[in-house]
C-alpha positions in Angstrom: 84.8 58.0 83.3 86.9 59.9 85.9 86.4 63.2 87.0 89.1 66.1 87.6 89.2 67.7 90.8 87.8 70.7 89.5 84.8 68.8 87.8 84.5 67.0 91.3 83.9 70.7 92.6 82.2 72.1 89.8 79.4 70.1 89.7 79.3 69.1 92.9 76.0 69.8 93.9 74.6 67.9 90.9 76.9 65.0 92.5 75.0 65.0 95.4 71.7 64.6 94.6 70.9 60.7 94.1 69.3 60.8 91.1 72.3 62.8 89.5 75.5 61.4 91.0 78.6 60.7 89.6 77.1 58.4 87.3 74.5 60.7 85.8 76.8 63.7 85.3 79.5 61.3 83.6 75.9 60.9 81.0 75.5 64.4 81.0 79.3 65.0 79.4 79.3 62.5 77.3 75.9 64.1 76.2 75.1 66.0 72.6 72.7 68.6 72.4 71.5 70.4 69.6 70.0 73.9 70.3 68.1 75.5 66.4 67.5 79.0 67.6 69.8 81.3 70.1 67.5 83.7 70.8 65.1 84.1 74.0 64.8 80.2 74.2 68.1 79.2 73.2 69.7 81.6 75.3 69.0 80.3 78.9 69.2 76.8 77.4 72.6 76.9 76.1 73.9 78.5 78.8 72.0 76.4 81.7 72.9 73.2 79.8 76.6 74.5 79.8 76.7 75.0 83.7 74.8 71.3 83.6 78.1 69.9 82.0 76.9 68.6 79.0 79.8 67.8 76.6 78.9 69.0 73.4 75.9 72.0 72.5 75.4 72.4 68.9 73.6 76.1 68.0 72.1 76.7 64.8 71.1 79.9 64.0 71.7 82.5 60.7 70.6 85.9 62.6 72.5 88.9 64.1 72.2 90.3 67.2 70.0 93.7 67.4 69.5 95.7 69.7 65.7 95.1 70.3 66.9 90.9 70.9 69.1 92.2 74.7 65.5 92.9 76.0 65.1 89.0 76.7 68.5 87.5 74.6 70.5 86.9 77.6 73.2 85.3 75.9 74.3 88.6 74.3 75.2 91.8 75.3 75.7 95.4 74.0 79.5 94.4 72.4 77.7 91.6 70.3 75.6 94.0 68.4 75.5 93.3 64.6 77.6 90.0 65.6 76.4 86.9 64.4 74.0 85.4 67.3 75.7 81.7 67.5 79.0 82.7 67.6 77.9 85.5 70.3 75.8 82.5 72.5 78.8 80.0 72.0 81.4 82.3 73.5 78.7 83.1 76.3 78.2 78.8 76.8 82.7 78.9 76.7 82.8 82.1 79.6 80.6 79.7 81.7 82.0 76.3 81.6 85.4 76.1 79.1 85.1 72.7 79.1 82.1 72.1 77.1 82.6 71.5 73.6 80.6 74.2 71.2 80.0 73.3 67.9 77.7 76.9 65.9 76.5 76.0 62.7 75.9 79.7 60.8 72.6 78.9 58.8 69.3 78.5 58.5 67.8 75.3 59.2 66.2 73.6 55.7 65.7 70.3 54.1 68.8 70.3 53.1 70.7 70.1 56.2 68.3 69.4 58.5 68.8 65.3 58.5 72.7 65.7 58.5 72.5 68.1 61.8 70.1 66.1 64.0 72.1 62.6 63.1 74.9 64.3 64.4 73.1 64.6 67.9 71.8 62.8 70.9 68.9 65.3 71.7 67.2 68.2 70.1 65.9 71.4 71.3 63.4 73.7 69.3 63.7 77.0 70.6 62.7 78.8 66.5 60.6 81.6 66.2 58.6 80.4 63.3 56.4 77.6 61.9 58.2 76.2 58.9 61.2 76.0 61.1 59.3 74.3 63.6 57.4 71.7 61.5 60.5 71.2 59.5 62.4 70.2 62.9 59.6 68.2 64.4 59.1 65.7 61.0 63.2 65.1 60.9 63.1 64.1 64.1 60.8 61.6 64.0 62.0 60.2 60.6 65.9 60.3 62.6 64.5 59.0 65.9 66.0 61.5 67.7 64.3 63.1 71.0 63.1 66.9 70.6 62.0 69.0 73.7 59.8 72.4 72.2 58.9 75.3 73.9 57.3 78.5 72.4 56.7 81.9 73.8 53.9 84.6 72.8 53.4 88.1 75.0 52.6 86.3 78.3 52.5 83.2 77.7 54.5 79.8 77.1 54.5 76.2 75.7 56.7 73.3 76.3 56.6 69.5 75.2 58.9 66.6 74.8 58.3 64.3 71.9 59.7 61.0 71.2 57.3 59.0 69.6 60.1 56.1 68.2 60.1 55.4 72.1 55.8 56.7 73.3 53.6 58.9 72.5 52.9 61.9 70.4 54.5 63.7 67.7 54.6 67.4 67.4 51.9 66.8 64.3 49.8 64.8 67.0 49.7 68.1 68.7 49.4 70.5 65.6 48.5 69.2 62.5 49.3 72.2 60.1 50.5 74.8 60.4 48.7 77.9 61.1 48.0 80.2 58.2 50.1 82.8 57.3 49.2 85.9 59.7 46.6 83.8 61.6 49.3 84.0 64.9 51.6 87.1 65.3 55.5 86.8 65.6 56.7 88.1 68.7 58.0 90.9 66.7 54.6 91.8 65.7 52.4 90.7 69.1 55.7 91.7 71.7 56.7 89.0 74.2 57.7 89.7 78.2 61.4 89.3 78.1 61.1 86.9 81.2 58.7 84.6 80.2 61.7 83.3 77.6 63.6 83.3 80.9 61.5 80.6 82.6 60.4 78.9 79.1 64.2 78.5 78.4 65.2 77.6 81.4 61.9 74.6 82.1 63.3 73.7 78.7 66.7 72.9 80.0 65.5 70.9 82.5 63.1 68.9 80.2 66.4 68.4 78.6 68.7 67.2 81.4 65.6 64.9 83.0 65.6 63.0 79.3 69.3 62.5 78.9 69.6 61.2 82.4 66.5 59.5 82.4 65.1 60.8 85.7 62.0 61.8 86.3 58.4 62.1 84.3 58.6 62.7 81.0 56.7 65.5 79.3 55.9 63.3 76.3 52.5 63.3 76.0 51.9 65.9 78.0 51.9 69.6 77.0 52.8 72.1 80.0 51.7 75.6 79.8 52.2 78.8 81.5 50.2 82.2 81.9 52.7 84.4 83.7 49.8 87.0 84.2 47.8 85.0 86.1 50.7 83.2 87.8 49.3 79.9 86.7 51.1 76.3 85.5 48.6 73.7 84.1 49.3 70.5 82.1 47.1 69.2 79.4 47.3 65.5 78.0 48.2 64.8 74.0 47.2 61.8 72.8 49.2 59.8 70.0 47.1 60.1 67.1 46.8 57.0 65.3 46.2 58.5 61.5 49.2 60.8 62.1 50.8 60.7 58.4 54.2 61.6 59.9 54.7 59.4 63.0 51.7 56.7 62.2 54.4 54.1 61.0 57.2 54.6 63.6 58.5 51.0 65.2 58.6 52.1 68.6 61.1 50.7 71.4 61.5 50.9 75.1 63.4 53.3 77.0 
């Protein structure tokens, strides 16, 4: 796959690392991402994956930007008020890097389209603001094989994780079982969230990305990565596969 002179320069400093090179960017464009949420998560991540030179980003999402969403929604601006929030983050993905194809998908993610959207994708990226959303994500991936990287924010704190059990390890129900009950955890709209911390969530999120579709690096399968940006402080925890899982129990597994 040859490069332009301008890609050649564009990503040049991807080129140059060995575990990138000209090889692993040439992945990274022939790459499909799909990113449910543009909000405080799917806003860094759309737009790092973008400068990353991935070829296609897919963006689900059914809201409208507000004005209370600029505080941390980097994506959008002041003009995008009352516009819808995927067609606001695609033309933000598009001012970065033209060449990236941008597929937005106006809706809310359900049963009903859920299968259809992740077979049309390589990887997928929960970046949702609620648990139906979530749990209804996490069980289509594993029933469409398909590679989801999750992270979560809440006032000063965040969660990320990679699942992929049809290749090792857990499944997002290996990690949470149920979901919570209803007002058991506030929303962000109810508890508040420091606009950052969606910054550096978002943006560890697009790296999780990029590492898995170029197969570099140690995978956060398995692993669970969390951050305390009051106290400054990273720490990993390990998630074990759980055998009994009804959702990802039965999964034929292969290498990779």
């Amino acid at each position: 796959m040859q490069f332009t002179e301008d890609e050649i320069h564009r990503y040049s400093r991807h080129i140059l690392l060995p575990e990138v090179g000209g090889v692993g960017q040439a992945k990274l464009r022939a790459s499909s991402v799909l990113i449910v949420g543009a909000g405080g998560l799917g806003s860094p991540l759309a737009l790092y994956l973008a400068a990353a030179g991935v070829g296609r980003i897919g963006i689900i999402d059914d809201d409208r930007v507000e004005l209370s969403n600029l505080q941390r929604q980097i994506a959008h601006g002041v003009a995008d008020l009352g516009r819808q929030k995927a067609i606001s983050a695609a033309e933000a993905v598009r001012a970065i890097n033209p060449d990236v194809t941008v597929q937005t998908h106006i809706a809310r993610l359900d049963a009903g389209n859920v299968h259809g959207l992740i077979a049309d994708y390589d990887l997928v990226c929960d970046g949702s603001d609620n648990f139906p959303t979530r749990f209804l994500l996490a069980d289509a991936c594993v029933a469409g094989h398909r590679t989801l990287v999750s992270a979560s924010v809440l006032r000063f704190e965040g969660q990320l994780s990679t699942f992929k059990p049809h290749v090792h390890g857990p499944c997002y129900r290996c990690l949470y079982p149920e979901a919570p009950p209803d007002g058991l955890v506030p929303s962000c709209g109810e508890a508040g969230v420091f606009g950052a911390v969606t910054g550096v969530m978002g943006t560890l999120q697009a790296t999780e990305v990029l590492k898995e579709l170029l197969g570099i690096g140690e995978t956060l399968a398995g692993r669970l990565l969390l951050w305390d940006a009051l106290g400054s402080r990273f720490r990993t925890i390990n998630v074990p596969r759980d055998p009994s899982c009804p959702v990802c129990a039965g999964v034929v597994r292969h290498g990779g």
